[in-house]
Each structure stands twice: as structure tokens, then as C-alpha cells.
MIZABA-116309 format. One line per 4 residues: number of its first residue (from 1); their letters; for each residue x, y, z of C-alpha. Coordinates in steps of 0.001 Angstrom, whole numbers, m for minus. Example, Ala and Ser with C-alpha at 12.3 -4.5 7.8 and 13.67 -1.06 7.14 Angstrom:
BEGIN
1) as) 12300,m4500,7800  13670,m1060,7140;
END
This chain:
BEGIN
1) xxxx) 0,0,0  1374,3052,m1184  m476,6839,m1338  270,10414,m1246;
5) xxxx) m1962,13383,m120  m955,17297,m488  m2476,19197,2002  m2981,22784,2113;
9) xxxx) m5428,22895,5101  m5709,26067,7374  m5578,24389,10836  m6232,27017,13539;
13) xxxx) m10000,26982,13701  m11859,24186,15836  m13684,21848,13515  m16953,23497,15586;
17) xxxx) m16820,26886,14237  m16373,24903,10534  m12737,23743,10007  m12853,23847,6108;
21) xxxx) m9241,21878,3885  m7895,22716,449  m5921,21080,m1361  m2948,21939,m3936;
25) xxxx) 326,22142,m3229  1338,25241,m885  3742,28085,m2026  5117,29235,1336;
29) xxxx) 7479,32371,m461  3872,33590,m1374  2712,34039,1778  5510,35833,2872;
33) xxxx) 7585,37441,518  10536,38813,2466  10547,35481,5256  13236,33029,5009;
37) xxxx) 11257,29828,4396  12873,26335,5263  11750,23161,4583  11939,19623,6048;
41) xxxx) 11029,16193,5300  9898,14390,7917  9849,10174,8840  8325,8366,10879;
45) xxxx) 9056,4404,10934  6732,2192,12981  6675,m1489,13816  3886,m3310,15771;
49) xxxx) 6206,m6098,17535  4983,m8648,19419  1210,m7779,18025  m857,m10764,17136;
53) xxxx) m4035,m10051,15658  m6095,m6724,14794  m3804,m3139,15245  m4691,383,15081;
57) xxxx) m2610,3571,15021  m2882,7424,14995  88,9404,13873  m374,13470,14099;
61) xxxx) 180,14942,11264  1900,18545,11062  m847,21269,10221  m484,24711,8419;
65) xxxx) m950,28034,10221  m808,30641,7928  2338,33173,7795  5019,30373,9804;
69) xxxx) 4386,27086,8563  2849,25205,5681  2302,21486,5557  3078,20603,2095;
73) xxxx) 2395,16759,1857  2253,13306,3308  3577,10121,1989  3081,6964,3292;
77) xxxx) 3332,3165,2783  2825,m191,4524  778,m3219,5183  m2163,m2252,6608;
81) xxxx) m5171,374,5552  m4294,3716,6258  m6649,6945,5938  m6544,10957,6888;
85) xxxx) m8771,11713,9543  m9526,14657,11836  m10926,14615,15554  m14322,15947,15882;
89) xxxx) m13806,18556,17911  m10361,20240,17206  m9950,19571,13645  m6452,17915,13770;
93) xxxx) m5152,16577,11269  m3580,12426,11705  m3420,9479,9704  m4973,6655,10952;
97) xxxx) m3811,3043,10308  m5490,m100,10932  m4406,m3752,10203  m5887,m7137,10168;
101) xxxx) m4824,m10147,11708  m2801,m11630,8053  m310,m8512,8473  2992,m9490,10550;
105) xxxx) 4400,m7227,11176  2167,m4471,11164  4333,m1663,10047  3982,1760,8309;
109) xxxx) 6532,4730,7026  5087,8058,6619  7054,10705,5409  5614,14583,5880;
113) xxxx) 7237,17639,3745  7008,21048,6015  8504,24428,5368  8541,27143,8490;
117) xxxx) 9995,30289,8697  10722,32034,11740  7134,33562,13734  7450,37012,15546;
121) xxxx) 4896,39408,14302  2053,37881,12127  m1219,39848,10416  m3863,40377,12497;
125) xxxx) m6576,38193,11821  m9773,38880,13926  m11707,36148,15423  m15329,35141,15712;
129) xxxx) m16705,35114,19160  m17254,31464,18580  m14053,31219,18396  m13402,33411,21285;
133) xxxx) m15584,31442,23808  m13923,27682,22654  m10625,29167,23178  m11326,30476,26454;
137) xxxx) m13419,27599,27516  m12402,25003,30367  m11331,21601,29508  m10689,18714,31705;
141) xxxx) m7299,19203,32043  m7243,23076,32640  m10374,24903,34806  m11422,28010,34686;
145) xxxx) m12956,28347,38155  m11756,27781,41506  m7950,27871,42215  m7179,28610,38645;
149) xxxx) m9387,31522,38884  m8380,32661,42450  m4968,32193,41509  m4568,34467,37858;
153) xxxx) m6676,37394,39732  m3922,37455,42365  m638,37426,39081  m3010,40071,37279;
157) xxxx) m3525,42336,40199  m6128,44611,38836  m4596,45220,35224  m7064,45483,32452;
161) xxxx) m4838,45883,29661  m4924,42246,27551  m1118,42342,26832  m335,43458,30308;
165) xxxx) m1823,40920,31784  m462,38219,29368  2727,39349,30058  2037,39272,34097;
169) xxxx) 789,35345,33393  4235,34960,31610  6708,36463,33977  4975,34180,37051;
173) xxxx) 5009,31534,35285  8627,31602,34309  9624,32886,38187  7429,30501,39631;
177) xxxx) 7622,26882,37254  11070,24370,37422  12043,22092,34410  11897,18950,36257;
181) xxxx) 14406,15930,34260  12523,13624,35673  9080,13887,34464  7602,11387,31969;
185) xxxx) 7480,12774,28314  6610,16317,28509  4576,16215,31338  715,15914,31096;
189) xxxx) m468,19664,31812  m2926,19567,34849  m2940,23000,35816  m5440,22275,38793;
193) xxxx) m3150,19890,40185  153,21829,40013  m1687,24938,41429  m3485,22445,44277;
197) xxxx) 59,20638,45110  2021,23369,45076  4838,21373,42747  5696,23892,39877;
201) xxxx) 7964,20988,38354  7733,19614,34994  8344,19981,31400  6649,21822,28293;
205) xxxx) 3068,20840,28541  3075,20875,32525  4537,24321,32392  3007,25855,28809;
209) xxxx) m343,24333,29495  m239,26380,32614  607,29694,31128  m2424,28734,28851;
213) xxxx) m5056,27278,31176  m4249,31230,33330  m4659,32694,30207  m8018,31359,29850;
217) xxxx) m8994,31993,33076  m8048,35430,32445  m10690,36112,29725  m7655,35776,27127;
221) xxxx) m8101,32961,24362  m5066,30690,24534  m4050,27531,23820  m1342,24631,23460;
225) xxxx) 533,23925,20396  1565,20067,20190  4769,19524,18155  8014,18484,17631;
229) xxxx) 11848,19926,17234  13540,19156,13567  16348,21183,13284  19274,22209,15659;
233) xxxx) 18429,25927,17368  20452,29015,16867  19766,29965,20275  20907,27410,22377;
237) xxxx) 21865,23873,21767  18682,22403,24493  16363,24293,22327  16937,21997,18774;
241) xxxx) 17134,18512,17295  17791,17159,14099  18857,13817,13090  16891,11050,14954;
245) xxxx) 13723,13077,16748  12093,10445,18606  12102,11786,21352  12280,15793,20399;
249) xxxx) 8280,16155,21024  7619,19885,22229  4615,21726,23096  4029,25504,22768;
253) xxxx) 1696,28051,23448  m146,31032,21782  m2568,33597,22932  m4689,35841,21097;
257) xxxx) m4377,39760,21071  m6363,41777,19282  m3753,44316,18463  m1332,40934,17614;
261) xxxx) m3845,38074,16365  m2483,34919,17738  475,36044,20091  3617,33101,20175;
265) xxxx) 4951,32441,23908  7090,29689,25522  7652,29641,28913  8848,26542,28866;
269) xxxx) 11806,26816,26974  12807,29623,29341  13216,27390,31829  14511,24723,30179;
273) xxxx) 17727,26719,29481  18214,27901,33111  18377,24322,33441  20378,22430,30476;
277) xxxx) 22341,25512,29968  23043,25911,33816  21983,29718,33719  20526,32271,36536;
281) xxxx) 17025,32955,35784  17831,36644,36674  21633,35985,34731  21698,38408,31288;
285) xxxx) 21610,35479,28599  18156,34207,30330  16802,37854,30547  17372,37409,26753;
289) xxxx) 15521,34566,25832  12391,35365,28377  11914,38762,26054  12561,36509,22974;
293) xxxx) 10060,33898,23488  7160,36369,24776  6562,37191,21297  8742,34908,18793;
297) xxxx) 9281,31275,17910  12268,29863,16330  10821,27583,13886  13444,24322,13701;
301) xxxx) 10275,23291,15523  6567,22023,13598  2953,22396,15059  1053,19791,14776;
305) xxxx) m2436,20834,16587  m4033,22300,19816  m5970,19035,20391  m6148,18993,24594;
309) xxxx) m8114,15672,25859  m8370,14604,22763  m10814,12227,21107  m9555,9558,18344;
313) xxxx) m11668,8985,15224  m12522,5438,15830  m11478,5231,19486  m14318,6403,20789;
317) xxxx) m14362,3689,23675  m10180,3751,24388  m8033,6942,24937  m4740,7406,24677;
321) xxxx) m1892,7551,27616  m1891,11481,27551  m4661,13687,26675  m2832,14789,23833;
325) xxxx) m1796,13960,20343  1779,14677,20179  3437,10647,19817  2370,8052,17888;
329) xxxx) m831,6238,19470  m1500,2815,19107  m3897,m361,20065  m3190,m4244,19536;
333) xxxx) m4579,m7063,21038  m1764,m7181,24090  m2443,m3487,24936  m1107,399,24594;
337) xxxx) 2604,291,23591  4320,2807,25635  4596,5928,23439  7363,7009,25881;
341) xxxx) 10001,4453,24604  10579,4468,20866  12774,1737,21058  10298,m1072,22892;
345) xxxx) 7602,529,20229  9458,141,17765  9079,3637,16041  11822,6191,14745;
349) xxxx) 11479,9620,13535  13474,11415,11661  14274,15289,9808  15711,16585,7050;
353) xx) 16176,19438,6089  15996,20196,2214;
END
């Protein structure tokens, strides 16, 4: 089995409101005449070991967001039926694979073609209130009410100003949050639980998903931004990957302004260079970066949705290890391989850059 797809599809509008795809091949240098575009090939190589019997597998598929990134196409082949799908309430894009029990063993290699350019300030592009309200709106894994609530009022302090708040959220978030090395993945982003225990420890979607779920809570639409690093940084060497990504997953945030549109942040990273980097938060190079990344993104990095508590197309009665799409997902008949260890999974992933 062997098929191609070029995909052109605007993905930053909840498939609520009326997510809408295209297709063609994209020009990126259109969109943006004077932005250095790069582009990157991207593979993914899974095996099912071990897997007797019927399989199934999500893979996330990188979206485009007009101005910074453009999913070009998607190329895949293997021994099992594979389709593009999108979850019903987000809109993000994955293919979805599903074999039978005469395939052994169940593998697939997808290979995605990407071009970025680097994302500071964008067009503004207003949003519908719809949009507004499901941006804004609580979600299992991040309340609105309660301590979240209680807690933003206090970091905002009577500001009314939209940016000066966000940029109140940011600071406390970066003074207050700790990369923690020793938590699974990128975390798992429940901002009731970090504000409830006190333990400001963890990694990207622990610590962006908090500066998002405040946001919210804030009356500011925000939300995650699932990825995954493909090329090596220019800022610091903890910030890129190239090569063999498996295990370069990375989530972001964004926030909407209306004198910005869709407003980049990253928190995270901030604190992920006091740590690998061995830096002062207070020290000169980390002032830096914290006024960087309230603003910009250095794209050697690829979105691939906002999908929080996600539900798979056909998985209606099973969910995945984390309430996110960010790994590869699968189901066989002796369980949920661990999406944390390529290696037992059997999956690889890979960039290029062309």
C-alpha cells in the first residue's frame, strides 16, 4: 500500500466553528515574501512487535498556520489500511492506520514535507466570538474556576490591559515553574493539580499548558501547540534537534491579542535553558531569551495541533496515555505500547532538512 496526499489545510479553527481543507500544493514564499522559508522532510518508521491479531494507530500529522508554517504533503506506505482523519472537535489533522490479523508485522513509514519560517509578528486576523468562547473555555485538564481563577486574579492584580496581563501570566510563570528531568514525556499539563500541590515541576506541557489554562482563566483565548523539534536551534543547543527526533516532542503556546492576532509564547523553553544551559534565571543570557520567546518562535520546531483531551476517530471507547496527540498512538490485542520508549515501540522519527 502506497499513497500520497498534499495538504494545504488552514488548521487554527476548531472543527466546531467549521474547520474547512484545500488542497494543492502550498507556495510558502507567497505568503511571505521577504521570510526566510525552510523546509523539512519528515519520517516516521513504525513497527507493531509482538502484536498478534487486529492493530490500530494514529500518527499526528503537522498542520499549516498561515504566515510560519505550511504542511506541504504526506507520503506513506505499509501493510495495513491507512486513511486521513480529523478529531471531531479540534480539527487535527492524523493518519490513521489499521491492520488485520494476516499482516505481521504491522508496520507503516510516513514521510511529511514542512517548510517554516521564523514567527514574531504575524497579520492580524480577527476572530469570531465562537471562536473566542472555545478558546477560552475550560477543559478537563485546565479549569477556569476555583484555584485557577483565584490564583490568575492574584498574578493580574487589577490590570485590564490584555497584553499586560499576558505578560504578568508569563513572567509568574517563568519565576514561579522548574524544568523537572525527571518527568515522563513532557509532562501531562494539569494546571489544577500543580496549582493544588504546590509542585511547579515539569516539562513543556506541565509548564506551557499552565501559562495557557491562566490565560483562559483570564478572559484571554489561549491555547497549546503540540509539536516536535527538527532542526538544531540558533539559540541554544537544548532548544533543537535534528537527526533522529524520537524523542524531540515539544509543546508551545499562543494567545490571542487583538492588536497581535495569535500572540507566540514559551515559557517553557525559558526554563529549560536555566536548566540544560546551567543559567541564573535573573543571569543576562536568560533575561534574553524570556523577552525573545514572549513574542517569537524559532521555527526548527513544527505544530502539529491544539488538540487537549483529545478524542480519536474510531477510538471512541479507548483513549490514549496522555490527553494529547503529540506521539504516535497505538492499540493491539496485548495493549497500549508505551509511546514514551521508541525503542520497545518500535518507532523512529526522523528530519531533514531540504
Amino acid at each position: 500500500m502506497h499513497r500520497r496526499a498534499f495538504i494545504a489545510a488552514t488548521v487554527a479553527t476548531p472543527a466546531i466553528i467549521g474547520l474547512g481543507s484545500k488542497t494543492g500544493s502550498a507556495q510558502p514564499a507567497e505568503r511571505t515574501p521577504v521570510a526566510v522559508w525552510r523546509q523539512f522532510v519528515i519520517t516516521t518508521k513504525i513497527i507493531l512487535q509482538n502484536s498478534p491479531g487486529q492493530a490500530r494507530l494514529w500518527l499526528p500529522l503537522v498542520q499549516t498556520a498561515v504566515g510560519y508554517q505550511t504542511a506541504i504533503d504526506v507520503d506513506w506506505q505499509g501493510n495495513g489500511r491507512a486513511e486521513l482523519v480529523r478529531d471531531p472537535t479540534y480539527g487535527a489533522q492524523m493518519l490513521r492506520s489499521t491492520w488485520d490479523e494476516s499482516a505481521t508485522p504491522q508496520h507503516i513509514e510516513v514521510r511529511q514535507t514542512v517548510a517554516t519560517c521564523d514567527r514574531a509578528a504575524l497579520p492580524t486576523v480577527p476572530i469570531s466570538q465562537a471562536e473566542r468562547q472555545f478558546w477560552m473555555a475550560p477543559t478537563e485538564s485546565a479549569p477556569t474556576d476555583g484555584i485557577v481563577r483565584t490564583t490568575v486574579e492574584r498574578i493580574v492584580d487589577g490590570r485590564t490591559n490584555p497584553r499586560e496581563r499576558l505578560r504578568a501570566i508569563y513572567d509568574w510563570v517563568v519565576d514561579t515553574t522548574w524544568r523537572n528531568p525527571d518527568t515522563p514525556g513532557c509532562g501531562v499539563g494539569d494546571v489544577k493539580a500543580m496549582l493544588e500541590s504546590g509542585n511547579f515541576g515539569g516539562k513543556c506541557v506541565d509548564i506551557n499548558g499552565l501559562m495557557v489554562g491562566l490565560a483562559r482563566a483570564a478572559g484571554i483565548p489561549a491555547r497549546d501547540v503540540y509539536g516536535i523539534r527538527v532542526a538544531d536551534s540558533h539559540l541554544y543547543p537544548s532548544l533543537g534537534k535534528s537527526g533522529d527526533i524520537s524523542k524531540a516532542q515539544h509543546c508551545r503556546a499562543e494567545a490571542y491579542l487583538e492588536d497581535a492576532g495569535w500572540f507566540p509564547l514559551d515559557p517553557a523553553d525559558v526554563r529549560k535553558v536555566v536548566l540544560e544551559q546551567k543559567l541564573a534565571v535573573d543571569s543576562m543570557e536568560v533575561r534574553g531569551l524570556r523577552e525573545r520567546l514572549f513574542g517569537n518562535w524559532e521555527m526548527n520546531w513544527v505544530g502539529y495541533n491544539s488538540a487537549t483531551d483529545i478524542a480519536l476517530p474510531g477510538a471512541e471507547q479507548q483513549r490514549p496515555n496522555f490527553p494529547f496527540l503529540m506521539y504516535p498512538c497505538a492499540f493491539t490485542t496485548v495493549g497500549q505500547p508505551n509511546a514514551l520508549d521508541p525503542a520497545r515501540f518500535r518507532y523512529e522519527i526522523t528530519s531533514r532538512e531540504t
